[in-house]
C-alpha positions as CSV (number, residue, x, y, z in Angstrom):
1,X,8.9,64.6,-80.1
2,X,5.4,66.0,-79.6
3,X,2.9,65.1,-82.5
4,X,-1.2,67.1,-82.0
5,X,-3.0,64.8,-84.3
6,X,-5.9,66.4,-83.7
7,X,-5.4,70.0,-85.4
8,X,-7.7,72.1,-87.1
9,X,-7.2,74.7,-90.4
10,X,-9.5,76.3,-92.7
11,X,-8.9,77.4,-96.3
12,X,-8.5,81.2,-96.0
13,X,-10.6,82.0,-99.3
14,X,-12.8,80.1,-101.6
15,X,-13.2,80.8,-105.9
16,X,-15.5,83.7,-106.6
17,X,-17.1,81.7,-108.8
18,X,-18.1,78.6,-106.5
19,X,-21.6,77.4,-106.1
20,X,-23.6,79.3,-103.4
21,X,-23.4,76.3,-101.0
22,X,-19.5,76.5,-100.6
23,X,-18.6,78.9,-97.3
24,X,-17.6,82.3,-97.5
25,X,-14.8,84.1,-95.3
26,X,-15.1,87.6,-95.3
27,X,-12.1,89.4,-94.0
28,X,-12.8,91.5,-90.4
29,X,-11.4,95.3,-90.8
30,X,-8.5,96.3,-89.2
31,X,-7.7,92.3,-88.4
32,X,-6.0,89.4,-90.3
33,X,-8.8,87.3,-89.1
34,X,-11.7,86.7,-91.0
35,X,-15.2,85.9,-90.5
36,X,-16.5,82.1,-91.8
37,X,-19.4,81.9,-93.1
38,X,-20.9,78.3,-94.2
39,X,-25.1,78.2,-93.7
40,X,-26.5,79.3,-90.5
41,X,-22.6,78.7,-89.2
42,X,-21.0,82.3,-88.4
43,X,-17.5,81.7,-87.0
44,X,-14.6,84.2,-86.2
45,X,-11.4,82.3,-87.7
46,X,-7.8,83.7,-86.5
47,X,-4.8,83.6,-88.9
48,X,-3.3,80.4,-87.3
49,X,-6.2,78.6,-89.0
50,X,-4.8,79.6,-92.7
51,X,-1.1,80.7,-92.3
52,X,1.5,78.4,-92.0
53,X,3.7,80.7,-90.2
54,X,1.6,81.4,-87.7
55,X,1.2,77.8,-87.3
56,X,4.9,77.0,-87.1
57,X,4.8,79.9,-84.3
58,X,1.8,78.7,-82.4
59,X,3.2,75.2,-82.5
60,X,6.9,76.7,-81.2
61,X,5.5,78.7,-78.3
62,X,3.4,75.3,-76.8
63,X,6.0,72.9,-77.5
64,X,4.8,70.6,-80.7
65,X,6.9,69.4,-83.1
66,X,4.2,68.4,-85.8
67,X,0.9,68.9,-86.2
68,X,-2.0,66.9,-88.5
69,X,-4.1,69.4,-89.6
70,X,-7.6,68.2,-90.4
71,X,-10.6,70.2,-92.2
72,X,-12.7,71.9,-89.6
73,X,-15.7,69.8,-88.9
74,X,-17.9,71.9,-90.2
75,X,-16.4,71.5,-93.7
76,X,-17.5,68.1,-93.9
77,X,-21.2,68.7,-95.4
78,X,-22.6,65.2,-96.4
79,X,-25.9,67.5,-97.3
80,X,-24.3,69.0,-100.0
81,X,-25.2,67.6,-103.8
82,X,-22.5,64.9,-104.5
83,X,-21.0,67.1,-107.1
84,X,-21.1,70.2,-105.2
85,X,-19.3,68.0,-102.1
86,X,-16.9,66.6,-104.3
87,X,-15.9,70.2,-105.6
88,X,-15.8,71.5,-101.8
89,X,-13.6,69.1,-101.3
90,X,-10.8,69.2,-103.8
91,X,-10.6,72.7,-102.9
92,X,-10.0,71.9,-99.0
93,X,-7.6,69.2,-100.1
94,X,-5.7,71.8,-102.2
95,X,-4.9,74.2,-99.8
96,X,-4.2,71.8,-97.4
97,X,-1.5,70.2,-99.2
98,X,0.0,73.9,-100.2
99,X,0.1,74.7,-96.6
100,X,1.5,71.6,-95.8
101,X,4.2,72.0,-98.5
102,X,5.6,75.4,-96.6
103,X,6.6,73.1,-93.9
104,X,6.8,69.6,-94.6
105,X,8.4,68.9,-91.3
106,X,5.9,70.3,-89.3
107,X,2.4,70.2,-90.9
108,X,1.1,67.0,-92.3
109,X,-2.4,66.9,-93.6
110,X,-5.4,65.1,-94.1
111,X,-7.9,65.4,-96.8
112,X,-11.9,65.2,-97.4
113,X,-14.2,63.3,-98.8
114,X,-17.9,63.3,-99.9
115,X,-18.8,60.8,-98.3
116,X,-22.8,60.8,-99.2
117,X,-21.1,59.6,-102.6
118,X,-19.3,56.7,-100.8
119,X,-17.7,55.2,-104.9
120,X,-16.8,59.0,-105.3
121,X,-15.2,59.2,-101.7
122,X,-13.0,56.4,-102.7
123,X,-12.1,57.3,-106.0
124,X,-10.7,60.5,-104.4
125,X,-8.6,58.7,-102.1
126,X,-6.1,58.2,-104.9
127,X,-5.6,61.8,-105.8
128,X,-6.1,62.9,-101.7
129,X,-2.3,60.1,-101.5
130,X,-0.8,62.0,-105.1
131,X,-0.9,65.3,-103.2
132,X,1.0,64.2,-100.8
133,X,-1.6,64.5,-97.6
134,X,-1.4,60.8,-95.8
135,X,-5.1,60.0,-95.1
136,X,-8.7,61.2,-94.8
137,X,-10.9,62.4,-92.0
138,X,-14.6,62.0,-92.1
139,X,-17.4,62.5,-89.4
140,X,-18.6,60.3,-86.7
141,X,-22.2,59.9,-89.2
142,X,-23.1,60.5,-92.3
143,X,-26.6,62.7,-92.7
144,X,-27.4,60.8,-89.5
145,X,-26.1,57.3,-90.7
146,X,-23.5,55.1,-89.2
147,X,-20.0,54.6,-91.0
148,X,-20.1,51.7,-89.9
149,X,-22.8,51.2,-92.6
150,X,-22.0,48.6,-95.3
151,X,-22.3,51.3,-98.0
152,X,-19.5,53.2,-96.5
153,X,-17.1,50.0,-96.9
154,X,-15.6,51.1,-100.4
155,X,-13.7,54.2,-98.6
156,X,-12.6,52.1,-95.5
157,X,-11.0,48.8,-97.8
158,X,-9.8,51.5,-100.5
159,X,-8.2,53.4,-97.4
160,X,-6.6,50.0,-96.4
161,X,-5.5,49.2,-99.9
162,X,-3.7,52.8,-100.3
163,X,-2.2,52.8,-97.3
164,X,-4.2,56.0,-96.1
165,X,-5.0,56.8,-92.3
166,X,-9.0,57.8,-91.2
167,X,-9.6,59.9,-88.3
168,X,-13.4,60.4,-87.4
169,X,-14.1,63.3,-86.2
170,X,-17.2,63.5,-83.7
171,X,-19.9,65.1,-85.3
172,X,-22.7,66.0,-83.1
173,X,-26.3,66.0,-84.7
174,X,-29.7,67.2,-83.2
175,X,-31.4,65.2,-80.7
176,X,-34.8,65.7,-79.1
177,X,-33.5,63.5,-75.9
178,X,-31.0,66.3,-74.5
179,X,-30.6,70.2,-75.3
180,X,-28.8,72.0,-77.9
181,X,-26.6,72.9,-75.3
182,X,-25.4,69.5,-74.7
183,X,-24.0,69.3,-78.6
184,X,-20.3,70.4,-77.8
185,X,-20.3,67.6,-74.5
186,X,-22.5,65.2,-73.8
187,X,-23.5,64.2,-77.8
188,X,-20.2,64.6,-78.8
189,X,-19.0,61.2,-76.6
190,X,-22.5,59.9,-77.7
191,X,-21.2,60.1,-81.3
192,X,-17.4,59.3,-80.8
193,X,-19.0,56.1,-79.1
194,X,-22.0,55.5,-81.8
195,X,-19.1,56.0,-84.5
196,X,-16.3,53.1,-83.2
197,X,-19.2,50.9,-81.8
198,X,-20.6,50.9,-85.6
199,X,-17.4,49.7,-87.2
200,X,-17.1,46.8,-85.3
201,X,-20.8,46.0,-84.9
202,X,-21.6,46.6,-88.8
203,X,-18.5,44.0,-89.3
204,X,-16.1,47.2,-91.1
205,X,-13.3,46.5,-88.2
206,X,-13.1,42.5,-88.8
207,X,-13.2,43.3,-92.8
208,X,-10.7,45.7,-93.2
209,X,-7.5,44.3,-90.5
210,X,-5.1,46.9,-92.1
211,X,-7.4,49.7,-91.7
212,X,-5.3,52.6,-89.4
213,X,-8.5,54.8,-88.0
214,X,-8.1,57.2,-85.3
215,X,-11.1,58.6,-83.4
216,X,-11.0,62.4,-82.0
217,X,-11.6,62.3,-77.8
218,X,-10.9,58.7,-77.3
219,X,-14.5,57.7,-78.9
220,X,-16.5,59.3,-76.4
221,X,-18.1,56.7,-74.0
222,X,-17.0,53.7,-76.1
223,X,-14.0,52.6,-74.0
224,X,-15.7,52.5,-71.0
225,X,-18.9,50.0,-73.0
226,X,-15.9,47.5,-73.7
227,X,-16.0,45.8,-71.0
228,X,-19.7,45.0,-71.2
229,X,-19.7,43.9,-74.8
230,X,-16.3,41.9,-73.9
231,X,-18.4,40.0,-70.9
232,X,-21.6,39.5,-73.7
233,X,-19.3,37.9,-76.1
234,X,-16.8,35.4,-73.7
235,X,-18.7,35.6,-70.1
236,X,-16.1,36.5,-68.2
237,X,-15.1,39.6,-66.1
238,X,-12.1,41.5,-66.4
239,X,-10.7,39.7,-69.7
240,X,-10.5,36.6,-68.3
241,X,-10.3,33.3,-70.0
242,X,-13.5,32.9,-72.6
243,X,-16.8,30.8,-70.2
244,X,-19.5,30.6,-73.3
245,X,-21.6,29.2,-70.6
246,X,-22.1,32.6,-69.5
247,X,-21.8,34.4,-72.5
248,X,-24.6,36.2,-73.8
249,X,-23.8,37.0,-77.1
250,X,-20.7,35.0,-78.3
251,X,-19.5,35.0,-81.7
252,X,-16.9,33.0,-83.7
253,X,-15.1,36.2,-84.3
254,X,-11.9,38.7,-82.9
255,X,-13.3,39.7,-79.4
256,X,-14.9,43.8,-79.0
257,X,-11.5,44.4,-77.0
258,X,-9.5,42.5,-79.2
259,X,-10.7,44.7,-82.8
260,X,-11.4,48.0,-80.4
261,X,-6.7,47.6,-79.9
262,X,-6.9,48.0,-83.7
263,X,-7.9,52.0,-83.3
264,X,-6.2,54.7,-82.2
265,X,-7.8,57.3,-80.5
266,X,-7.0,60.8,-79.1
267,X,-6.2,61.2,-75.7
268,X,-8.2,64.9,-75.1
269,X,-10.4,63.2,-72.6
270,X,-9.4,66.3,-70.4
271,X,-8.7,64.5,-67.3
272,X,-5.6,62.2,-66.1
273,X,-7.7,59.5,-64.6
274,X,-9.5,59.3,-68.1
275,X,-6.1,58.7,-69.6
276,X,-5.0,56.1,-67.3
277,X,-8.2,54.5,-67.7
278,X,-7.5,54.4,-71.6
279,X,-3.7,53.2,-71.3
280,X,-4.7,50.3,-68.6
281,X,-7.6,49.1,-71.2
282,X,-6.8,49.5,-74.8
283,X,-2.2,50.3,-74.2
284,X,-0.5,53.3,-74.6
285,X,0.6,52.0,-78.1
286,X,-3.1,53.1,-79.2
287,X,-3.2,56.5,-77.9
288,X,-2.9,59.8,-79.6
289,X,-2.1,63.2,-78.4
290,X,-4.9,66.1,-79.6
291,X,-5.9,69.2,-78.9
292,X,-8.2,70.7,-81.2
293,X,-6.2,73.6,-81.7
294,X,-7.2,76.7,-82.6
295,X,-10.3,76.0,-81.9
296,X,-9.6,75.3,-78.5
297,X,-6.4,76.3,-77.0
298,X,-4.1,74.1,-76.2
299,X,-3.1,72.7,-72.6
300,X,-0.1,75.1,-71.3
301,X,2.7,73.6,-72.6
302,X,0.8,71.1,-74.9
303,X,-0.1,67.7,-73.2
304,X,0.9,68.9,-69.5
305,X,-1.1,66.5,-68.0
306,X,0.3,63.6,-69.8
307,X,3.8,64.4,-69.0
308,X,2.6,64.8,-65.2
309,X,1.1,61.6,-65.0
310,X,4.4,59.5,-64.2
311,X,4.4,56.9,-67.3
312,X,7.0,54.9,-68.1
313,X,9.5,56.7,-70.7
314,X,8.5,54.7,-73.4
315,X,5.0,54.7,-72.9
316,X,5.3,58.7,-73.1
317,X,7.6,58.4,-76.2
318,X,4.5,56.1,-78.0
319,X,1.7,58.7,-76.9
320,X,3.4,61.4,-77.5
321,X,5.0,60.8,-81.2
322,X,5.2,57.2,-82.5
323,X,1.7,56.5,-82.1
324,X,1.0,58.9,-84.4
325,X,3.6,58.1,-87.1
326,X,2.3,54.5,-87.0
327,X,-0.8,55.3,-87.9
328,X,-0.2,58.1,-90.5
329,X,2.3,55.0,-91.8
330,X,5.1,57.4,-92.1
331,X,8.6,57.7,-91.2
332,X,9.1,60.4,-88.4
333,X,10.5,63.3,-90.0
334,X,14.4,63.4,-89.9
């Protein structure tokens, strides 16, 4: 079985009646697709974004069984007025679940949040589980703040408590130190990384054990910081037993490695050696397969470079499916 956990969809209308702030999609003549308009955002959105059947078609010609479809990123405006978010978001949630519902077997969804309210973002939780979507993804910041930020620890313990999964979703924000054309690259592995390092650093990881969190394209660079932060805090190279005489920054705590082997993360790192690097350091029982779809296409047939890479069967089996059931914390379907 072949699970994408990192799929996109948008809703294919919104009320007539919503605030100004909510996005518009204004159908393209002559074409099934539509045009997204949300702010200075203009986006050209195919059908496989909003019809399930299309979906179901899409997934059968690359070879995926199931997809999690997630609120495209740009969806997830924190700058909206909480009430205004909150709104945005129970309309997202609702059409996901209804194009969920059309194939239960294939699509499984995840709702939003507004998560500049973070008490209103975890009161939603409870009706985001009642329509049967299995978790919540959120952005890699928050108007520029890191969810790693104790204010943000309501949704993460009430995600624990429900049972919900998170999947942060690199979110790349303006930066005067590189380009704007270095948003969709280099910033979006400076977030993924900014993102997982905050969780453990602002103490989120240790607080909530239970917590199933997923983060899209591996978390950037952090995988690849590990080792450093796992030499500051037990002085020794390549995991090593713990020498605190050489230790840097040690801490009475779970080691970075040791609460970084509590995520799972995406494996669309684009490259084999990435992924082997990812499997040899954090286990192939933490990887994820993703591929953005449709907003970028999918590898021809879906994860081709993972099957090519020689794994051990049941290393492949946990990438490519169970992974992702254990961390939705659902049965695979029958």
């Amino acid at each position: 079985m072949l699970v994408d956990t990192h799929a996109h969809l948008l809703p294919r209308d919104y009320p007539a009646d919503a605030p100004e702030c909510f996005p518009r999609m204004e159908p393209i003549d002559g074409d099934s697709a539509r045009t997204l308009l949300f702010g200075a955002l203009k986006f050209r959105a195919r059908d496989v974004f909003f019809d399930a059947e299309r979906r179901v078609e899409a997934q059968d010609a690359s070879g995926v069984d199931v997809e999690v479809l997630s609120p495209m990123p740009p969806l997830l405006r924190y700058d909206l007025p909480p009430a205004d978010g909150l709104s945005l978001a129970r309309h997202v949630n609702e059409f996901t679940a209804s194009l969920c519902r059309t194939h239960p077997q294939r699509l499984l969804g995840l709702g939003m949040v507004p998560l500049q309210d973070p008490e209103s973002a975890a009161a939603e939780l409870t009706a985001i589980r009642d329509q049967g979507l299995h978790g919540v993804e959120i952005a890699s910041n928050v108007a520029g703040e890191s969810i790693g930020d104790e204010r943000f620890l309501p949704l993460f313990t009430e995600a624990e408590r429900l049972g919900l999964a998170v999947f942060v979703h690199a979110m790349p924000t303006a930066t005067d130190r590189l380009p704007p054309a270095a948003m969709g690259t280099y910033v979006v592995g400076l977030e993924g990384a900014l993102a997982a390092s905050s969780m453990v650093v602002g103490g989120t990881a240790a607080k909530c054990p239970d917590l199933r969190i997923a983060f899209s394209h591996a978390a950037g660079g952090y995988p690849l910081m590990l080792p450093r932060a796992q030499y500051f805090w037990g002085g020794s190279w390549n995991e090593e037993p713990v020498d605190l005489d050489r230790a840097v920054a040690p801490d009475d705590g779970p080691s970075p490695l040791e609460l970084a082997r509590r995520f799972y993360y995406d494996s669309l790192v684009f490259d084999h050696r990435a992924i082997r690097y990812l499997v040899d350091l954090l286990g192939a029982d933490r990887l994820l397969v993703g591929s953005d779809f449709p907003a970028m296409p999918r590898e021809d047939p879906a994860a081709r470079t993972l099957r090519a890479m020689d794994l051990p069967p049941e290393a492949l089996r946990q990438i490519t499916g169970e992974n992702a059931f254990a961390w939705l914390g659902i049965d695979p379907p029958g």
